[in-house]
Backbone bond lengths (Angstrom), bond angles and torsions (degrees), N, CA, C in turn:
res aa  C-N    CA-C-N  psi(-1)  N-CA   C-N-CA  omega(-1)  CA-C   N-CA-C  phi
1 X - - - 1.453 - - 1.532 111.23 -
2 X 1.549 132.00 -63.39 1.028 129.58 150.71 1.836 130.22 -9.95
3 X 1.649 100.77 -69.16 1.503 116.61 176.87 1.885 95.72 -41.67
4 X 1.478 103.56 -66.04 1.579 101.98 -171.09 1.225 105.69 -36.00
5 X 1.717 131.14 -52.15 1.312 117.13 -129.43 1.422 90.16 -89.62
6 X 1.204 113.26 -37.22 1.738 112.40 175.59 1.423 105.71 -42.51
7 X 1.325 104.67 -65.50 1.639 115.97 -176.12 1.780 124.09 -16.84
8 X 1.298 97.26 -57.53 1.610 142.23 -163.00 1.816 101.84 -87.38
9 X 1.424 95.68 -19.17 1.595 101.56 -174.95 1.529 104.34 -100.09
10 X 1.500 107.58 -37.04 1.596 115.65 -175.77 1.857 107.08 -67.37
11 X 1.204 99.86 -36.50 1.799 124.01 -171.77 1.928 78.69 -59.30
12 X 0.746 124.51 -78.52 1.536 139.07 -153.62 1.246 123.86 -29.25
13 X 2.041 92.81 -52.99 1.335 128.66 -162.14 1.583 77.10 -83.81
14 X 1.196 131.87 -87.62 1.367 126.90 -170.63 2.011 122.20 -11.40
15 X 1.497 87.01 -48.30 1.783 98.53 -160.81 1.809 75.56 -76.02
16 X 1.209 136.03 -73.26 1.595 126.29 -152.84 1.084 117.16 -55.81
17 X 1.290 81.24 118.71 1.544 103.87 161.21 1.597 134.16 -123.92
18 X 1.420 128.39 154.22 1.511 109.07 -165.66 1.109 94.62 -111.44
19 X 1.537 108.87 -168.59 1.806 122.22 -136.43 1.419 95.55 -69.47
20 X 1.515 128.81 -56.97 1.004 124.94 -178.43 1.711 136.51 -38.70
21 X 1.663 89.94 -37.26 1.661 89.61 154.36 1.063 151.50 -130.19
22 X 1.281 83.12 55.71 1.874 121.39 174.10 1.782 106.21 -118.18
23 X 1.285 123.28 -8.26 1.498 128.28 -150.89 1.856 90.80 -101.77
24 X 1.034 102.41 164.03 1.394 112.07 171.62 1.432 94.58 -90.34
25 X 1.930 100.68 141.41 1.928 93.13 173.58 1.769 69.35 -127.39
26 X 1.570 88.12 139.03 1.387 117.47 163.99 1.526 109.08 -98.36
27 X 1.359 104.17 127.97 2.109 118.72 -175.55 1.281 99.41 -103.59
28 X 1.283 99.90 177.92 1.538 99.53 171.82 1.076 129.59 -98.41
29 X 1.153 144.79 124.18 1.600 141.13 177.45 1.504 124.80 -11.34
30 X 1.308 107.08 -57.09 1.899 141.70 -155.14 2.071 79.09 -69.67
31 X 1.028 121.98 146.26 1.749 135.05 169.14 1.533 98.64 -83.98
32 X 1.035 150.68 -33.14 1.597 159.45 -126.18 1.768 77.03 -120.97
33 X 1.306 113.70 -85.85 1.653 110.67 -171.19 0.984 114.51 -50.46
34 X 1.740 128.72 -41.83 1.569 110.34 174.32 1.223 120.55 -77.45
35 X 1.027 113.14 -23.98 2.051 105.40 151.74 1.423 147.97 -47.08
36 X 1.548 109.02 -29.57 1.137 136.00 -168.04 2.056 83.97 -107.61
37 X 1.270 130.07 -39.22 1.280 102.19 172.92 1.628 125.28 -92.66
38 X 1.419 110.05 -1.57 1.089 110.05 173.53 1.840 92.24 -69.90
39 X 1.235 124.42 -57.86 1.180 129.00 -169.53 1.789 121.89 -36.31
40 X 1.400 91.29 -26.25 1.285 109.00 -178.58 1.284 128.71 -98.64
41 X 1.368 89.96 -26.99 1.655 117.35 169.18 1.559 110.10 61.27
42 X 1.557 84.37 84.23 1.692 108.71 -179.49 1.294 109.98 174.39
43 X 1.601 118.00 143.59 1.024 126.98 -167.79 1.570 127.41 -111.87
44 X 1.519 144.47 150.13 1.594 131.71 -173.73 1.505 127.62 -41.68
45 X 2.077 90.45 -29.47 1.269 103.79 -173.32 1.536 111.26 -166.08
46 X 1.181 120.56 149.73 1.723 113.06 165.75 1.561 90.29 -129.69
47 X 1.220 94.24 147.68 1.701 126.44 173.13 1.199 103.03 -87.94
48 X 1.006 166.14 -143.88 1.818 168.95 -89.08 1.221 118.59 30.82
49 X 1.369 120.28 129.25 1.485 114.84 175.27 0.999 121.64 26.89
50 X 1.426 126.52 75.18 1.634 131.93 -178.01 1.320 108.80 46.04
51 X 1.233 120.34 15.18 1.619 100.22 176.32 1.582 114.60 -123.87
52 X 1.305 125.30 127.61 1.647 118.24 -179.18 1.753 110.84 -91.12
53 X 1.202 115.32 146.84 1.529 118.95 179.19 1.194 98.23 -150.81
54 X 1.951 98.91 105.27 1.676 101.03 167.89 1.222 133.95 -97.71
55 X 1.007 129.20 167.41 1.729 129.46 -158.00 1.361 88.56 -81.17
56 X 1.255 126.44 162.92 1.460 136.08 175.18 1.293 116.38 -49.17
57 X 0.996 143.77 153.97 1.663 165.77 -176.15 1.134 104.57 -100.04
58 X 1.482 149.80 114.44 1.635 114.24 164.47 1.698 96.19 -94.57
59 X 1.663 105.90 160.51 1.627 134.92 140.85 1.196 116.10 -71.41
60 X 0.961 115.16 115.87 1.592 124.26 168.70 1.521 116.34 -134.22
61 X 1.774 99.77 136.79 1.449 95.75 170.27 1.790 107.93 -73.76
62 X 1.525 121.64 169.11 1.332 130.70 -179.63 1.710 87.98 -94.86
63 X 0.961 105.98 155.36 1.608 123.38 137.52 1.527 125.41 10.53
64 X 1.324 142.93 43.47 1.543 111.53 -145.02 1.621 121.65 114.65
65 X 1.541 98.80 -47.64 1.402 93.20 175.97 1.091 143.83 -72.61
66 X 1.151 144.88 167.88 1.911 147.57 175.07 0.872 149.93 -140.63
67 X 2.120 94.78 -0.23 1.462 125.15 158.41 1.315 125.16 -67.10
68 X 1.373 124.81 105.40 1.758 112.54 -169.29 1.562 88.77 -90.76
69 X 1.351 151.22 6.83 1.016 155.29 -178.81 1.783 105.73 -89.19
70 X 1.287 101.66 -23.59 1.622 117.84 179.90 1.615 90.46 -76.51
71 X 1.477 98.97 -76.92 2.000 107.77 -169.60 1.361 103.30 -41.26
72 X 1.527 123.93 -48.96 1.538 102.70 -161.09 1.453 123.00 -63.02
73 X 1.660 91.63 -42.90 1.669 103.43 172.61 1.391 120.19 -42.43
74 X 1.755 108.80 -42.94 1.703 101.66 -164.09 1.615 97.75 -72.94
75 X 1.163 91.91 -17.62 2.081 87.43 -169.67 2.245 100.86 -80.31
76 X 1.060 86.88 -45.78 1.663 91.01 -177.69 1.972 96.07 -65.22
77 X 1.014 104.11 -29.34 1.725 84.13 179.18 1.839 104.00 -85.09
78 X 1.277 135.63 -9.56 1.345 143.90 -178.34 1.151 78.46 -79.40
79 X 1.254 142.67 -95.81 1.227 155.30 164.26 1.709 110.46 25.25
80 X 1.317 110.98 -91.29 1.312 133.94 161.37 1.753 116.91 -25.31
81 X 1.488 91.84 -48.34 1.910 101.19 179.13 1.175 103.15 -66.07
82 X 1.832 124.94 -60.91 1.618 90.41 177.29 1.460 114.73 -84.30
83 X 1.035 129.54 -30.49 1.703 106.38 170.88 1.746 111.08 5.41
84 X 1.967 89.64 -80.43 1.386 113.85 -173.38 1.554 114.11 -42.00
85 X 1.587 115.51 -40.91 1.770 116.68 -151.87 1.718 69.13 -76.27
86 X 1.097 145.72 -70.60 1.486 156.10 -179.79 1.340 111.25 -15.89
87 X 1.358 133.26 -35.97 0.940 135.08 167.08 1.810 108.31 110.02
88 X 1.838 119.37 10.51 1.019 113.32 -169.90 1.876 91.26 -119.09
89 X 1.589 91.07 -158.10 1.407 107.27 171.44 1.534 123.75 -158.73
90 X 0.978 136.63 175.01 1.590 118.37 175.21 1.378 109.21 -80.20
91 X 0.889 124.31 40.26 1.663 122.06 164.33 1.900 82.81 -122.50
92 X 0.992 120.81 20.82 1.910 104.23 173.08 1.226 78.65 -139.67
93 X 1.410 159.05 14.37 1.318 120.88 152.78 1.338 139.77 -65.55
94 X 1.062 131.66 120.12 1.887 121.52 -177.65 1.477 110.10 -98.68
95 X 1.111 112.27 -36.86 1.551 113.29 -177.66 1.253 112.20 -108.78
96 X 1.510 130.77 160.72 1.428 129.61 178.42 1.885 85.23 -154.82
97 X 1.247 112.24 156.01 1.450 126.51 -168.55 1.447 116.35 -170.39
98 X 1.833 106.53 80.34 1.305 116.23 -174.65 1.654 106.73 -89.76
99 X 1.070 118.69 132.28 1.599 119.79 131.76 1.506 124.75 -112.10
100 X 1.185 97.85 153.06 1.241 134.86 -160.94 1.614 137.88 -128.69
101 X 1.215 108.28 91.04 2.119 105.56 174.23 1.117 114.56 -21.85
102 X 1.536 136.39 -61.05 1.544 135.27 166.53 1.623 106.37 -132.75
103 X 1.166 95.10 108.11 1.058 101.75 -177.93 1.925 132.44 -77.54
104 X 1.202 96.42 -14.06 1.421 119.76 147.30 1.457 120.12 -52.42
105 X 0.770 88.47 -69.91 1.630 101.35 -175.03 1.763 107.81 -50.15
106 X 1.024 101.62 -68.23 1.717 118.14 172.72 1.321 140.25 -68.83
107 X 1.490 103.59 -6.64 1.770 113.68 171.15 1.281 123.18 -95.26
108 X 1.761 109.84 -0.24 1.885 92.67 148.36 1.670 105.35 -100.63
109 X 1.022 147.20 1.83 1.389 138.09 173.73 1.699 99.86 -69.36
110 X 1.395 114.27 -51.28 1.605 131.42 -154.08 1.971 96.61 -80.67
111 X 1.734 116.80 -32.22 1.242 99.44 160.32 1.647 123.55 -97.33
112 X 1.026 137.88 9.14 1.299 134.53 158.87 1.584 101.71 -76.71
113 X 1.487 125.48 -52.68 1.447 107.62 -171.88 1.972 92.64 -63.28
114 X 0.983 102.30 -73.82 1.831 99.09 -178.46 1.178 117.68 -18.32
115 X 1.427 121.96 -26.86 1.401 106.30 163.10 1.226 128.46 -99.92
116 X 1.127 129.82 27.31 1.191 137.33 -174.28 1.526 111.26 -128.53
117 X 1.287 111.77 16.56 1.508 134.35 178.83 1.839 102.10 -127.75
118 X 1.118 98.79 -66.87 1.717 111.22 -167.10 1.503 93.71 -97.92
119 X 1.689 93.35 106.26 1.502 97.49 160.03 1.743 111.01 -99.72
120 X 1.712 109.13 -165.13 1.633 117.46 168.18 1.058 93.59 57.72
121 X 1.754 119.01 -164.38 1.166 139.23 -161.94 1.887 106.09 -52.13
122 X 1.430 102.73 146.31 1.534 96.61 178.62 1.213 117.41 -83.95
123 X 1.447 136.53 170.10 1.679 154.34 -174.96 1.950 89.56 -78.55
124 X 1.352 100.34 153.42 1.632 103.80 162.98 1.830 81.87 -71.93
125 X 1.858 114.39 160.60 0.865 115.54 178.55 2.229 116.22 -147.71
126 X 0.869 149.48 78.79 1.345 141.46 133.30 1.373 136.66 -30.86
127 X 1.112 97.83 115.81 1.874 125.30 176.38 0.919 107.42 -118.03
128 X 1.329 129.69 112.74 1.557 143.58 174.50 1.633 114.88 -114.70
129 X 1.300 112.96 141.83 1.606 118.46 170.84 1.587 122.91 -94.84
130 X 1.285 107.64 111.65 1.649 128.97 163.22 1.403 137.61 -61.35
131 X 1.317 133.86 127.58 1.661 103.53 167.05 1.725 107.96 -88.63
132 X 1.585 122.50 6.60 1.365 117.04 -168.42 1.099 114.82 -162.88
133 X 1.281 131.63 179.39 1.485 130.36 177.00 1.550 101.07 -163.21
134 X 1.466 114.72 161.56 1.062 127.26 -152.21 2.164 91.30 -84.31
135 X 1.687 93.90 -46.86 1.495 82.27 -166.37 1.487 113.12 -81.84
136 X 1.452 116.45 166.28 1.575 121.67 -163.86 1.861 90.58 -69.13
137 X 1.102 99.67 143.79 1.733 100.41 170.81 1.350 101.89 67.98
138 X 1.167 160.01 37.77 0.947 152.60 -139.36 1.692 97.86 -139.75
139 X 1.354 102.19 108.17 1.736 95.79 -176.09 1.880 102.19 -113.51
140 X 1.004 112.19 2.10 1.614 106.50 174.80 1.831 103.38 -163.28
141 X 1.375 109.00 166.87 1.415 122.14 175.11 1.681 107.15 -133.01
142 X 1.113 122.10 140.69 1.389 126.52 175.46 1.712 117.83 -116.46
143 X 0.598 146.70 145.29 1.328 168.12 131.57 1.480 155.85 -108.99
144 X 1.638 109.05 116.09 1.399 106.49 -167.80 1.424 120.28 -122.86
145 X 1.564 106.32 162.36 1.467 123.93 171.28 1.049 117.26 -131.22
146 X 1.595 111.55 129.57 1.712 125.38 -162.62 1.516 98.56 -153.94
147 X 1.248 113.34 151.75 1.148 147.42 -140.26 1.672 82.33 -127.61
148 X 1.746 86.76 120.57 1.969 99.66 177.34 1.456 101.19 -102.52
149 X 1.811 102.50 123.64 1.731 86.42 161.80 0.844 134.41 -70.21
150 X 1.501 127.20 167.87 1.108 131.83 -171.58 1.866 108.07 -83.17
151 X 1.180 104.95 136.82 1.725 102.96 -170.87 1.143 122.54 -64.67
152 X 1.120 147.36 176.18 2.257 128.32 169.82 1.366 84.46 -99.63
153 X 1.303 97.44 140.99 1.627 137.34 173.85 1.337 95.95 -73.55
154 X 1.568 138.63 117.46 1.078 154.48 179.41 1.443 91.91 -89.44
C-alpha cells in the first residue's frame, strides 16, 4: 500500500507543472537576441491564462542622438511587435510599468509617444526612478500586461 502511494505520488510530482510551464513563452525573432536571452534566461513574453507579460523594452538614446521622442517610439514600436507575436494588441493593455533615469525629464516624451499607441480608456500605469539600466544608453525600460483574446472556436 505504501509502495503504491509513493508510486502515484512520484507520477504526480513528475506530471506538475506550474503556469509558467504550461504558458506559451514568446522569443524573439532576431538569432543574436534570442541568444543573449536564452543566456539570461528570459523570454519577450509569457502568455498564461489569457494574459501576456512582457519583459521590459528598453529606451535608448542611439549614438549621437537627443530625441527621446526617437527612443520612445523605437521601444513602443518593439513593444507593439511582441504584443502582436503574443497574440494581443494595445487595445488589451491594462498595465504599463516604466522606469526611468530621470524621470522628470522623460515623462512628457514617454506620454506623447504613449498616446499615440494607447488610445480610449487609459492602462493602470507606474513610473519609477533609476540610477541605471542594463542597456548601453539606456534612459528608461517599459513593461506591459495585456489580456489575450480569446480566439473564435471554429
Amino acid at each position: 500500500m505504501i509502495s503504491t502511494t509513493l508510486l502515484v505520488l512520484a507520477a504526480v510530482v513528475q506530471t506538475s507543472q506550474g503556469a509558467r510551464q504550461q504558458a506559451n513563452v514568446v522569443m524573439p525573432e532576431n538569432a543574436r537576441q534570442r541568444q543573449f536571452q536564452e543566456q539570461f534566461g528570459y523570454a519577450d513574453a509569457v502568455v498564461s491564462n489569457g494574459i501576456a507579460y512582457l519583459s521590459g523594452v528598453p529606451v535608448y538614446l542611439a549614438p549621437g542622438e537627443t530625441d527621446t521622442d526617437k527612443a520612445f517610439t523605437r521601444a513602443f514600436e518593439a513593444l507593439g511587435k511582441i504584443l502582436a507575436r503574443a497574440g494581443a494588441s494595445w487595445d488589451d493593455v491594462v498595465e504599463v510599468r516604466s522606469v526611468h533615469t530621470d524621470v522628470n525629464a522623460q515623462i512628457d516624451a514617454m506620454v506623447k509617444v504613449k498616446n499615440r499607441y494607447m488610445k480610449g480608456k487609459p492602462p493602470a500605469w507606474t513610473a519609477v526612478g533609476t540610477n541605471g539600466l542594463l542597456q548601453p544608453g539606456g534612459i528608461a525600460e517599459i513593461t506591459l500586461v495585456a489580456h489575450v483574446p480569446e480566439k473564435p472556436k471554429k
